[in-house]
C-alpha positions, 0 to 999 in steps of 0.5 A, spaced: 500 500 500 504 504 502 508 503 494 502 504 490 502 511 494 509 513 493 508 510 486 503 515 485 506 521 488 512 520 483 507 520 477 504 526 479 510 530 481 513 528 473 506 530 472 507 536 474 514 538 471 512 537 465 506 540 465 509 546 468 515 546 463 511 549 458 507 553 463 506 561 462 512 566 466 510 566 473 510 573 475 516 572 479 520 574 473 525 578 479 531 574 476 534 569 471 539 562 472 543 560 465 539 565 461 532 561 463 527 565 467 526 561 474 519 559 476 515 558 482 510 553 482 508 554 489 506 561 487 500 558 487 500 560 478 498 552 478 494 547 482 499 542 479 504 543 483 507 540 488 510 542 494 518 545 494 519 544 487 521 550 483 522 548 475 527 552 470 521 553 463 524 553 456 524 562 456 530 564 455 532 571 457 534 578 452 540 577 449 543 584 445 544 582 439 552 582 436 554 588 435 555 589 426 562 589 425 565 597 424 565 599 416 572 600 415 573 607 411 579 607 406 583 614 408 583 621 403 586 625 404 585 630 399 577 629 400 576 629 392 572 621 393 578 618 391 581 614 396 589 614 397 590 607 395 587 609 388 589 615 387 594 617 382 594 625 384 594 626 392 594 634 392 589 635 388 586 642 390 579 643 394 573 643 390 576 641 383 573 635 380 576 629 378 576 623 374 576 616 376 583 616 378 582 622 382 586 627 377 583 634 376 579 634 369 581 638 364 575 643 366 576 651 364 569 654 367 571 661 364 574 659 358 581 663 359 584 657 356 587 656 363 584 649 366 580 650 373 586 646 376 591 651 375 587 657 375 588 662 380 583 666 377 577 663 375 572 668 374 575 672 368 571 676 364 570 673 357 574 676 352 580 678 357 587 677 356 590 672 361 597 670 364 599 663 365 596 663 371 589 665 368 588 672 370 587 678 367 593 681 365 592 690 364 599 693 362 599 700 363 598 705 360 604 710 360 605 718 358 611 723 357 614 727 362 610 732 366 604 730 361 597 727 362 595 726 354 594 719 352 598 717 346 598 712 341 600 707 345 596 708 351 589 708 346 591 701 343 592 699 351 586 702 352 582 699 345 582 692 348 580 694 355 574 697 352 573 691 349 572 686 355 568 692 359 563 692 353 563 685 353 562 684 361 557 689 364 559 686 371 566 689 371 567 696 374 575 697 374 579 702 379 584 708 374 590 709 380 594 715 376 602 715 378 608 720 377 616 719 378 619 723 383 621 729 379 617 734 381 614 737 388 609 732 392 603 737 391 604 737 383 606 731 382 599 729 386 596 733 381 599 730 375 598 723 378 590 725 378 589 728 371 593 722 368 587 717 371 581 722 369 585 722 362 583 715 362 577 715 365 574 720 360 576 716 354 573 711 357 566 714 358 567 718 352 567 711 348 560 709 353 563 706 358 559 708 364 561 713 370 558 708 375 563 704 373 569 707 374 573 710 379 579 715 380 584 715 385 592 720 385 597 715 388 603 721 386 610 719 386 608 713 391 610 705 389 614 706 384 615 700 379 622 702 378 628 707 380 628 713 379 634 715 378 634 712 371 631 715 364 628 708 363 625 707 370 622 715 370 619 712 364 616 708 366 614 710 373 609 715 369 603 711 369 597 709 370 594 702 372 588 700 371 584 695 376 579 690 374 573 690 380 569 683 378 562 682 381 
């Protein structure tokens, strides 16, 4: 007798392991063993269970999923999207494009036939002549001793810079007029001042408007070369034109 009970007891407490190991989560979830949530049967959750018996449910805990590797990015240095390994010209400048290879195109934005890579100028006005680093190049414009009258030189200077003006209503240029140092501060100031308004006035007589052009007396200041030669007062006497490009 006392077989057949302890035989049933076995039977109901396998029972209710396996039953209980598909049970719901216990609400006493305050911790886990193994990754598994541990419950309590004698929690009252379920009448199958047996006294002091505690059972692991297949509820496995949060796992955080493995962090993606991290992407590896080749270096460039020269930020043109070319990477080093790959790039044929590593300096390439700021901002100019480049091929697959990571050299700058052949590109001449302002069609002075100087391409964006070496251009250190590349708002030129159209039309205008340029040096080799692709700005424009004005020669200035010359007069004879204590003389502010344009000669034929200076108009064939003048002629072109006109044209270039016609061509690009944008562009306003500064007149600066010089002397050699020849003659009082006082009148070679004055000297220097009609010089630029001798250009200006051909300019604007040629309809090229006022608003665009300003004057200014430089004298005797910044020479370009010595004084102490005919040569170099020649051409010291002068007037320099400097574009304004909007």
């Amino acid at each position: 007798m006392r077989k057949n009970k302890l035989l049933a007891i076995a039977t109901w407490g396998s029972l209710a392991l396996t039953l209980t190991a598909c049970a719901p989560m216990s609400t006493q979830d305050d911790w886990a063993y193994k990754g598994f949530q541990q419950w309590h049967p004698q929690s009252g959750d379920t009448p199958l269970a047996t006294v002091g018996t505690q059972c692991f449910f297949c509820a496995p805990t949060t796992v955080d999923k493995p962090e993606r590797p991290l992407k590896f990015v080749e270096p460039d240095n020269d930020g043109d999207g070319v990477p080093n390994s790959v790039d044929e010209c590593p300096n390439t400048p700021i901002g100019v494009p480049v091929d697959i290879r990571g050299c700058p195109l052949n590109i001449d934005n302002d069609r002075d036939g100087i391409p964006e890579n070496g251009d250190r100028c590349p708002n030129t006005p159209v039309g205008a002549k340029v040096d080799v680093h692709g700005c424009w190049t004005l020669p200035a414009v010359h007069f004879g001793s204590r003389s502010s009258k344009l000669n034929r030189s200076s108009q064939r200077v003048l002629k072109e810079l006109l044209l270039v003006l016609k061509d690009n209503p944008h562009v306003s240029v500064a007149i600066q007029g010089f002397t050699d140092n020849s003659g009082r501060k006082r009148l070679n100031n004055k000297l220097a001042e009609r010089r630029a308004k001798a250009v200006m006035n051909y300019l604007i007589m040629n309809g090229i408007a006022k608003s665009r052009l300003t004057t200014t007396s430089m004298g005797a200041e910044s020479p370009v070369a010595s004084n102490n030669t005919r040569d170099g007062r020649a051409k010291n006497r002068r007037v320099e034109i400097i574009p304004n490009i909007r």
